[in-house]
TIKOLNU-52584 format. One record per residue (C-alpha): chain; residue in three letters; x, y, z; residue number from 1. Coordinates in nm, 3 decimals, decimal comma, padded with zeros to 5 digits. Each point is the difference from the previous one (the first is absolute). Layout:
BEGIN
> A / ala / X / Y / Z / NUM
...
END
This chain:
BEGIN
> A / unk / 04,359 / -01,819 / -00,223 / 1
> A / unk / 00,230 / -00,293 / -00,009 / 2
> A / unk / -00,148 / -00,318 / 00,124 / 3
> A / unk / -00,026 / -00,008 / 00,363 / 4
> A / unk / -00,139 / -00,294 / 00,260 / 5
> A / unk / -00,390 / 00,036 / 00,001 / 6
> A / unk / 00,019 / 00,161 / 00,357 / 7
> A / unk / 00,272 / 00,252 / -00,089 / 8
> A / unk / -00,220 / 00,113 / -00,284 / 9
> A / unk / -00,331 / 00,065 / 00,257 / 10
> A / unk / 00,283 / 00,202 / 00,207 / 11
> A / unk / 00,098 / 00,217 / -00,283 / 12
> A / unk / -00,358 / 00,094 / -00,108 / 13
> A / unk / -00,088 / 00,034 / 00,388 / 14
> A / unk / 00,296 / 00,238 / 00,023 / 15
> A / unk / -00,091 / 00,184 / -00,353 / 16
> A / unk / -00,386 / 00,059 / 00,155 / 17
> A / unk / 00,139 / 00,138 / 00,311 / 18
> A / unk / 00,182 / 00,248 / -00,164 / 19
> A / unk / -00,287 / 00,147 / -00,116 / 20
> A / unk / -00,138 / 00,032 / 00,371 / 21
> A / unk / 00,310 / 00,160 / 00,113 / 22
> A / unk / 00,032 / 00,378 / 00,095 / 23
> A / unk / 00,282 / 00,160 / -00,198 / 24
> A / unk / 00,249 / 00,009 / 00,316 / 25
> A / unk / 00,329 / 00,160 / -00,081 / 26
> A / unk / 00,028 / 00,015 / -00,419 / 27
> A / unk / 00,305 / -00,134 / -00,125 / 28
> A / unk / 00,018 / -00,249 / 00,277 / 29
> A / unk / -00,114 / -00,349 / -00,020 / 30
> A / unk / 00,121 / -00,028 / 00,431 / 31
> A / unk / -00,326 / 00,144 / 00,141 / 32
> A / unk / -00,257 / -00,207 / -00,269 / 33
> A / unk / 00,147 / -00,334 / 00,151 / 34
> A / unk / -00,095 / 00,146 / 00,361 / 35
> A / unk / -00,365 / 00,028 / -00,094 / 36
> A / unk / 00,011 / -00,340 / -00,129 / 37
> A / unk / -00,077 / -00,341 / 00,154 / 38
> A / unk / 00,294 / -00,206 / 00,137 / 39
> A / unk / -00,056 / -00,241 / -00,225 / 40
> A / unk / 00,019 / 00,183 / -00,312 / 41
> A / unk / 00,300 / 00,194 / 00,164 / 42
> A / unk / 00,159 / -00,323 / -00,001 / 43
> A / unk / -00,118 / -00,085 / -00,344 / 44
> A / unk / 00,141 / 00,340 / -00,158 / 45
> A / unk / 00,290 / -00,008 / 00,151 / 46
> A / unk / 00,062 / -00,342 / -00,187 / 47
> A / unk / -00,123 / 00,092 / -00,324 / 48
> A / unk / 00,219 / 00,217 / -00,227 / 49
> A / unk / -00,363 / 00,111 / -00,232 / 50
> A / unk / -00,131 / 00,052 / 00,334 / 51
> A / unk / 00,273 / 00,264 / 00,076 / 52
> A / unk / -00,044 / 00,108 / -00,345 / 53
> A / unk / -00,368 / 00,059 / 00,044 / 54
> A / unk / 00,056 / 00,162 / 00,364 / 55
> A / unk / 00,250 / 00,263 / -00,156 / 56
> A / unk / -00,248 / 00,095 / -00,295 / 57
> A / unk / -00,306 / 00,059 / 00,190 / 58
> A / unk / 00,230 / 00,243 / 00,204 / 59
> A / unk / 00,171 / 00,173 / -00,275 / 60
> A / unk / -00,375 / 00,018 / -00,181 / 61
> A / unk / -00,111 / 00,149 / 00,326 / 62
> A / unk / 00,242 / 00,287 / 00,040 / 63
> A / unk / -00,063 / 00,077 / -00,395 / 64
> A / unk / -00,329 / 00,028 / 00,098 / 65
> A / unk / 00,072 / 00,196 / 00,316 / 66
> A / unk / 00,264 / 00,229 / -00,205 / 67
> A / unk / -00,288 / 00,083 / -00,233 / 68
> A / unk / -00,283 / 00,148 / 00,248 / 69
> A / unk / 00,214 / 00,208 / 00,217 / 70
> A / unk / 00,006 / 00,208 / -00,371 / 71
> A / unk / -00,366 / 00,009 / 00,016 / 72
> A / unk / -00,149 / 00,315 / 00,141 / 73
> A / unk / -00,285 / -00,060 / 00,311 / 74
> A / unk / -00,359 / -00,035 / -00,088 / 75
> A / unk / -00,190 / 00,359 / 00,172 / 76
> A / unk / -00,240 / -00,043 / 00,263 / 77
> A / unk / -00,272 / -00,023 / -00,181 / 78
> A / unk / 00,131 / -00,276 / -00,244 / 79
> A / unk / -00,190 / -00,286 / 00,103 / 80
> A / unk / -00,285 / 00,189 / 00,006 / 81
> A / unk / -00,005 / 00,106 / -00,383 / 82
> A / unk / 00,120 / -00,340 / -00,104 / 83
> A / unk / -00,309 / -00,148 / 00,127 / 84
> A / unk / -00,254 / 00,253 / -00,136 / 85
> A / unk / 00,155 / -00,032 / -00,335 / 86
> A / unk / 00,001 / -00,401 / 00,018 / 87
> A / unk / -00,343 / -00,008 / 00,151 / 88
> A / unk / -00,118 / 00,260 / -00,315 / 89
> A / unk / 00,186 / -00,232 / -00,261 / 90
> A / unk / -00,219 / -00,307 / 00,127 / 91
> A / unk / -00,317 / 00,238 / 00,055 / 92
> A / unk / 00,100 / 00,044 / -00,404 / 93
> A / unk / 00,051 / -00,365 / -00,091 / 94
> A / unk / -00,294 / -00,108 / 00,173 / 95
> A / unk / -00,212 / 00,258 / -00,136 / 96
> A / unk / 00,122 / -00,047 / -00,362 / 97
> A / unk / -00,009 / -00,384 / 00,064 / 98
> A / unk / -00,412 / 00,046 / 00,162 / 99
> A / unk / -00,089 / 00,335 / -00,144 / 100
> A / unk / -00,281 / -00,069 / -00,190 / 101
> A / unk / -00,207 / -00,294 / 00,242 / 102
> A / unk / 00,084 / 00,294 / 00,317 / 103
> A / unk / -00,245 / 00,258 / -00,256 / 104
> A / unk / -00,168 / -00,256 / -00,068 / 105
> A / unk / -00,097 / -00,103 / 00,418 / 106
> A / unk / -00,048 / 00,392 / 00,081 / 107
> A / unk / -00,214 / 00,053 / -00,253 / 108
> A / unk / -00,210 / -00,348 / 00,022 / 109
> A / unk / -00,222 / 00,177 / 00,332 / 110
> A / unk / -00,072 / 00,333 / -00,235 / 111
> A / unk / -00,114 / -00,271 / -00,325 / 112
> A / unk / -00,229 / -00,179 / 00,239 / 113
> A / unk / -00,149 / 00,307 / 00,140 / 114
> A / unk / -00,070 / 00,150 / -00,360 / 115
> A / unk / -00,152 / -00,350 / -00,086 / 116
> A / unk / -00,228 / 00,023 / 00,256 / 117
> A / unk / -00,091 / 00,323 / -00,037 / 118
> A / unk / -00,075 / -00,057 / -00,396 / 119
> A / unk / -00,196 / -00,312 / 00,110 / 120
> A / unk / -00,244 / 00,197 / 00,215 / 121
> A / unk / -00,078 / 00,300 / -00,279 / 122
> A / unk / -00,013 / -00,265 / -00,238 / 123
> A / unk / -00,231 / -00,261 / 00,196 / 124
> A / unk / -00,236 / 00,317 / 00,122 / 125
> A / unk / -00,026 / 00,160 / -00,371 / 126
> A / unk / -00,098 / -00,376 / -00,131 / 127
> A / unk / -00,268 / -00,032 / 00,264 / 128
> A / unk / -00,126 / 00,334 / -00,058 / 129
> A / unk / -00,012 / -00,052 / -00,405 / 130
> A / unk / -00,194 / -00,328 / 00,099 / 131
> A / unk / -00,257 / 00,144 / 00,214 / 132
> A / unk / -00,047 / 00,292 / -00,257 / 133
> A / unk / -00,050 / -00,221 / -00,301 / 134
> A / unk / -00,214 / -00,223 / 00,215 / 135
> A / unk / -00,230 / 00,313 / 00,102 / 136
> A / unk / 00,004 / 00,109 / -00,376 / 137
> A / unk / -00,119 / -00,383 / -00,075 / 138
> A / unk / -00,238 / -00,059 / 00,292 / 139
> A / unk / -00,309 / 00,089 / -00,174 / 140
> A / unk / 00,060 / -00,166 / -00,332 / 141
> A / unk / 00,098 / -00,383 / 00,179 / 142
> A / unk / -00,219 / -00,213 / 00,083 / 143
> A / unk / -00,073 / -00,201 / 00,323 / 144
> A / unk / 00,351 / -00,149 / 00,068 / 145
> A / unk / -00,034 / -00,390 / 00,050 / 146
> A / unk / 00,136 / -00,150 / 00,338 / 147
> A / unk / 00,073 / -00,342 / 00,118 / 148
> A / unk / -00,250 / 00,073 / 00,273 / 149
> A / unk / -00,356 / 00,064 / -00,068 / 150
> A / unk / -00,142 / 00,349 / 00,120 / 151
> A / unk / -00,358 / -00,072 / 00,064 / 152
> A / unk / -00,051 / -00,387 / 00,142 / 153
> A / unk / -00,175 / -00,220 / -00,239 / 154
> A / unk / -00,382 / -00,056 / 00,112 / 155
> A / unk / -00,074 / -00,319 / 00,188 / 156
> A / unk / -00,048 / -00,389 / -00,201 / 157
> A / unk / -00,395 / -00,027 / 00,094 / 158
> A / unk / 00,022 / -00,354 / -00,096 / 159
> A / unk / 00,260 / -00,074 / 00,258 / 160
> A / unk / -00,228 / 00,178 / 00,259 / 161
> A / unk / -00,330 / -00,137 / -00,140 / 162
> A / unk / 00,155 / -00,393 / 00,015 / 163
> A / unk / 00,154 / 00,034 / 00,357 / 164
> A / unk / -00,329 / 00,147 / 00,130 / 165
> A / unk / -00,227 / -00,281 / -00,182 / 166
> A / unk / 00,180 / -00,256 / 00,226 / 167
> A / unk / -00,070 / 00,132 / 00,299 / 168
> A / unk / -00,362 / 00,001 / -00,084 / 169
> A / unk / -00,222 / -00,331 / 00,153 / 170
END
């Protein structure tokens, strides 16, 4: 772009993003874009020869483009339809590739506990009963098991009786 005034620069790239918001209007024909445009940039292209330049491309690109789908042959009725099935089984596939192994992993974490459990009980209940038969096998051969609390209360200190009853005496 040569060098233009800072404002007729702003006017140029205004004009250039308009374009892009611009339905195609008659291809070949710059006429009916400058309708759709603001007065202001009407005024602005018709002043500026790249302008005019960048008018007539967009409208020559357009009928290229419009040349090239009349040649295309109508999607069915069903088109949309089958599009979306096989994009949504394409992601179902990337996401399952990409989380395969932690989505096994989550169903089968509820079956694991259950089994632990399960093996936790048979294993708990065959311990205790292993205990209680040794411990019945045992029984006669142990002696008296020692506790930190005495069975049978130790008998009275007569001396502490004998002096607390001496003072009461006359």
């Amino acid at each position: 772009m040569r060098e233009l005034p800072m404002g007729e620069k702003i006017n140029c790239e205004w004009l250039r993003n308009e374009l892009e918001g611009l339905r195609p209007g008659d291809a070949g024909n710059a006429s009916p874009l400058l309708v759709q445009l603001p007065e202001e940039l009407r005024a602005h292209a018709a002043a500026c020869a790249e302008c005019q330049a960048a008018l007539q491309n967009w409208a020559d690109t357009r009928q290229a483009f419009a040349a090239m789908s009349e040649d295309l042959p109508q999607p069915g009725r069903w088109f949309t339809a089958r599009v979306m099935g096989a994009i949504a089984a394409q992601e179902h596939d990337i996401e399952e590739r990409k989380n395969g192994f932690w989505v096994n992993v989550r169903r089968l974490a509820p079956r694991l506990v259950a089994l632990a459990t399960l093996l936790l009980m048979l294993g708990g209940t065959w311990a205790f009963q292993e205990r209680r038969a040794a411990s019945s096998m045992q029984g006669t051969r142990m002696g008296p098991v020692e506790s930190i609390f005495e069975g049978v209360p130790a008998p009275p200190n007569d001396d502490i009786i004998a002096t607390a009853h001496e003072d009461k005496l006359p």
